[in-house]
C-alpha positions as CSV (number, residue, x, y, z in Angstrom):
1,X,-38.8,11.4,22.7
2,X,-37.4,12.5,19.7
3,X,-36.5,15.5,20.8
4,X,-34.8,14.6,24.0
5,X,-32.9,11.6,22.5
6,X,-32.1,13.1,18.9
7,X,-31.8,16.8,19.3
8,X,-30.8,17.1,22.8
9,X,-29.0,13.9,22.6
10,X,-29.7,12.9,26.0
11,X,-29.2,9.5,27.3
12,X,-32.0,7.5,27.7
13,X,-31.4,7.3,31.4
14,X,-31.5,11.1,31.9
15,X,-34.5,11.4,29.5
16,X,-36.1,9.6,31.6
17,X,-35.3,10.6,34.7
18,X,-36.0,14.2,33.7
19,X,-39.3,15.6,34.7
20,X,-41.2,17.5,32.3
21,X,-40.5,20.7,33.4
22,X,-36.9,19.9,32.8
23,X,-37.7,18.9,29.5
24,X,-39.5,21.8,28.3
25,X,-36.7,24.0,30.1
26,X,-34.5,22.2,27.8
27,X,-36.5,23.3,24.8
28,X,-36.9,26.4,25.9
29,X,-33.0,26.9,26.4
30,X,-34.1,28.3,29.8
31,X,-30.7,26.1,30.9
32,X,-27.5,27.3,31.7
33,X,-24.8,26.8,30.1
34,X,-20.9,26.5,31.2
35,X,-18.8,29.4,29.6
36,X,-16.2,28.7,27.1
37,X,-12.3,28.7,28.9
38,X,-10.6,31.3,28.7
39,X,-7.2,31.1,27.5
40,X,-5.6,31.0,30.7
41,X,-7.8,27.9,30.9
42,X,-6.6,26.7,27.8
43,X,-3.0,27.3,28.5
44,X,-3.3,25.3,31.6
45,X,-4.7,22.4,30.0
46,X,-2.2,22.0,27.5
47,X,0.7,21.7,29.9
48,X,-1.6,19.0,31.1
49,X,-1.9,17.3,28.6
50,X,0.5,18.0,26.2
51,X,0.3,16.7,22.6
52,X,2.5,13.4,22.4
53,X,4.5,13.0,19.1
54,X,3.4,10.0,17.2
C-alpha cells in the first residue's frame, strides 16, 4: 500500500481497482509512458492559453 499510495501516488480508487499484475508492472516501470511535447506542441498550447497579465 505504501508503495502505490506514496510512491506511485495513486488514488486510493485506482489502487484498488488495480490488479496485481498492474501493480507490480508499476514497479517494474514495465508502463508506458506519454512522450514529452514537442515544441510545436508547446507553441500550440500557449496561443491557447495565453499568459494573462495580472
Amino acid at each position: 500500500m505504501s508503495f502505490g499510495l506514496g510512491v506511485l501516488r495513486l488514488s486510493p480508487r485506482d489502487f484498488w481497482t488495480m490488479t496485481p499484475v498492474e501493480l507490480a508492472a508499476l514497479a517494474r516501470g514495465r508502463v508506458r509512458r506519454a512522450s514529452p511535447p514537442d515544441r510545436a506542441a508547446l507553441e500550440a498550447l500557449a496561443k491557447a492559453f495565453p499568459d494573462l497579465a495580472s
